[in-house]
C-alpha positions in Angstrom: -74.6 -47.8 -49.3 -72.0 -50.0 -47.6 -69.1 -48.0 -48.4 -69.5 -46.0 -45.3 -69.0 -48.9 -43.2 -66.7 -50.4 -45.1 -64.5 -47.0 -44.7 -65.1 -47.1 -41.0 -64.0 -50.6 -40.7 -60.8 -49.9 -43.0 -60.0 -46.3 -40.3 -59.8 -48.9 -37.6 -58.3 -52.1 -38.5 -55.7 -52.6 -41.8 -57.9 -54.0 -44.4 -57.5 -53.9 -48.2 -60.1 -52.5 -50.5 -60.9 -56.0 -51.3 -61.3 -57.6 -47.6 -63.8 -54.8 -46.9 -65.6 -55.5 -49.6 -65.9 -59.1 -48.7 -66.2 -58.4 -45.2 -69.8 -56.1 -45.5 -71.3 -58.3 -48.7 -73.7 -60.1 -46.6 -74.9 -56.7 -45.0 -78.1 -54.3 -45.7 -78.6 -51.0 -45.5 -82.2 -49.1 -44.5 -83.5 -45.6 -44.2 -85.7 -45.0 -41.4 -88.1 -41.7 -41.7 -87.8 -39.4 -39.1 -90.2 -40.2 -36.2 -90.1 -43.7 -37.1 -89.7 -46.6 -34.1 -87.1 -49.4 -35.1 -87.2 -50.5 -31.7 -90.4 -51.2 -28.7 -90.3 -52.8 -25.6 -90.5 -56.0 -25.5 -89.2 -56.9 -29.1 -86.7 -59.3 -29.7 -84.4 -58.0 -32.5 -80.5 -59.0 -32.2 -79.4 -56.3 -35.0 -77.0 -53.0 -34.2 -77.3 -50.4 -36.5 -74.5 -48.6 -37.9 -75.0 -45.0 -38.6 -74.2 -44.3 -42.1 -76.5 -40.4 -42.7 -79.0 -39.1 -40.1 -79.4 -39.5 -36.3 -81.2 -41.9 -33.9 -82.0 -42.4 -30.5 -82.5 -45.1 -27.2 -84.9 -44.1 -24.7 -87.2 -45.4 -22.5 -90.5 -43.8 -21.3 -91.7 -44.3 -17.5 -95.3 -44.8 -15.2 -95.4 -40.9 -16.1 -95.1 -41.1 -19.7 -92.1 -38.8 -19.3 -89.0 -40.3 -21.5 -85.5 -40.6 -20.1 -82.9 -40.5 -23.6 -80.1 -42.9 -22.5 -78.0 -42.2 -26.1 -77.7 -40.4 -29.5 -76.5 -42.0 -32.2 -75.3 -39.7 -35.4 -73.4 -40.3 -38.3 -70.7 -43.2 -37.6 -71.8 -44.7 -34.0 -73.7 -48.1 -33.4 -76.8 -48.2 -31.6 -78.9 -51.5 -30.2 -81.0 -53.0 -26.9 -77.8 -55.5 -25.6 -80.7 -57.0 -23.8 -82.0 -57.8 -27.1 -79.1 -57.6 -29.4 -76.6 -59.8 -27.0 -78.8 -61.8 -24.3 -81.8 -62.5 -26.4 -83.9 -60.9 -23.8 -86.9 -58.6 -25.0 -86.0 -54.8 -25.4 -86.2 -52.8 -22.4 -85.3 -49.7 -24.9 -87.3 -47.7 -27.6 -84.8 -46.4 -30.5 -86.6 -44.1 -33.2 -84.9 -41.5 -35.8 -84.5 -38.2 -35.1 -83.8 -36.9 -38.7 -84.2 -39.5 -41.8 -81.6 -42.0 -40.9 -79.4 -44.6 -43.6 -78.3 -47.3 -41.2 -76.0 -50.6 -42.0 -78.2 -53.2 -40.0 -75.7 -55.2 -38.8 -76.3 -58.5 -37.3 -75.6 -60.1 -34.0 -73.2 -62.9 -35.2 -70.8 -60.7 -37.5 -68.2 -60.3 -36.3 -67.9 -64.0 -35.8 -68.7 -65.0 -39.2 -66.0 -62.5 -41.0 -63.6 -63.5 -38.5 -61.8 -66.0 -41.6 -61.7 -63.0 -44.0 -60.9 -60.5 -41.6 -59.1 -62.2 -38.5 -58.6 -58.9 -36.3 -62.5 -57.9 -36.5 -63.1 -59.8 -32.9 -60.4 -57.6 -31.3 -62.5 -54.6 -32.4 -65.8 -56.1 -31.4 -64.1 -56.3 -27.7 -62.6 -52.5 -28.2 -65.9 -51.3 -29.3 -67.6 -53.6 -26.1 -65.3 -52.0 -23.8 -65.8 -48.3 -25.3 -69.7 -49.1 -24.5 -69.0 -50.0 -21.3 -66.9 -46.7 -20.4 -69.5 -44.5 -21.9 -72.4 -45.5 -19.3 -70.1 -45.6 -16.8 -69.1 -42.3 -17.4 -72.9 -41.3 -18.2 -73.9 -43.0 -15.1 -71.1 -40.9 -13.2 -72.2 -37.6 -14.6 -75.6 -38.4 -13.8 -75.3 -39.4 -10.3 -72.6 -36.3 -9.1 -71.7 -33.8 -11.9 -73.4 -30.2 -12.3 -75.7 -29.4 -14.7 -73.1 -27.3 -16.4 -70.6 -30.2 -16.1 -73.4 -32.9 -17.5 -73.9 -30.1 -20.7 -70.2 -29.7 -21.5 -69.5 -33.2 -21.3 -72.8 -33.9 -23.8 -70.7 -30.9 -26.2 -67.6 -32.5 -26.0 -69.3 -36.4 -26.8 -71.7 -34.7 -29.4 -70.1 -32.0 -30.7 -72.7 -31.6 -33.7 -75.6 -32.3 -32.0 -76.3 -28.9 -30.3 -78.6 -27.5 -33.5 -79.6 -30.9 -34.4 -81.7 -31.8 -31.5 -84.8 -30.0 -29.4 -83.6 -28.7 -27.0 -85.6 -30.7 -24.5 -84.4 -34.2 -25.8 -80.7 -32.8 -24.6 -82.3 -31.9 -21.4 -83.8 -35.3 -20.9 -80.4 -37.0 -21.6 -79.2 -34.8 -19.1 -81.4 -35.6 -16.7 -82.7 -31.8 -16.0 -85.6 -29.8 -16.8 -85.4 -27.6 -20.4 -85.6 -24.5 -18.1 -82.9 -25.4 -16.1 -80.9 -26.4 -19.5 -81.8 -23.0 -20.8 -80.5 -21.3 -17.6 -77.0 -23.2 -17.8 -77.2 -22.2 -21.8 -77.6 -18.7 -20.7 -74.6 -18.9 -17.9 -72.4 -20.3 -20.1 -73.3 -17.8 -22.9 -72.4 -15.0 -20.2 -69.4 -16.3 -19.4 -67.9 -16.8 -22.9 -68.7 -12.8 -23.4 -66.9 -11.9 -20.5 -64.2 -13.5 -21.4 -64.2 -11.7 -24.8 
């Protein structure tokens, strides 16, 4: 089902039915079951992977075995190792499905090779580059000085449909805090909605 992408494309640049078409006709799609890797250490895989239905993750497990969720990826966001996907470096990154997930698999080079059907796709390329770039340094931000509370409002306000869709202790890890300490800022911020009403 490309016509997901192909809509996402046309919401962002000014394409005709037609261009779209042509643009996403050398693109696959593939449903991943949930629980299913599509990524390991040490792979070398240069794809991104459009979202079309279901939701995915990146994380990476430590000496401990404990795993450290670096980013969600539902319905409409693009998800890769840029180790992998940009430097041809092996993955440093595990990415798996979360739910039963339709991706568009979308290769490394095309943006370059629809660039004579749709010239303005390398400006969006950069845009969505740049938008990357200001989410970990934002996530990185968070991490390093914001408060628990601050870390779980920002995760609402990024993934604003996520809250029932993932264990709770997979938020907790992309927080970087412990479930129980994720419960406890659940349970403050619970409190001080009702006092409000």
């Amino acid at each position: 089902m490309l016509e997901h992408f192909q809509l996402y494309l046309k919401s962002r640049l000014q394409l005709t039915d037609a261009q779209a078409v042509e643009a996403t006709s050398c693109l696959n799609t593939k449903t991943f079951k949930k629980g299913q890797i599509i990524l390991s250490p040490g792979d070398l895989r240069s794809d991104n992977y459009f979202v079309n239905s279901g939701l995915l993750r990146s994380f990476t497990i430590d000496e401990k075995g404990k795993e450290h969720i670096i980013q969600f990826a539902p319905e409409n966001w693009v998800i890769s190792d840029r180790d992998s996907s940009i430097f041809n470096e092996p993955s440093q990154l595990f990415i798996d499905a979360i739910e039963q997930t339709e991706v568009v698999i979308v290769p490394k080079d095309f943006f370059s090779d629809i660039k004579n059907i749709v010239p303005q796709i390398l400006e969006l390329n950069i845009l969505m580059l740049h938008n990357s770039i200001r989410f970990m340094q934002k996530r990185i931000n968070m991490l390093l000085g914001a408060t628990a509370e601050d870390r779980y409002l920002d995760f609402i306000k990024l993934y604003p449909n996520l809250t029932l869709r993932v264990p709770q202790w997979m938020i907790a890890s992309y927080l970087g805090v412990t479930p129980e300490s994720l419960s406890r800022v659940r349970k403050d911020l619970a409190h001080k909605h009702f006092k409000k009403n």
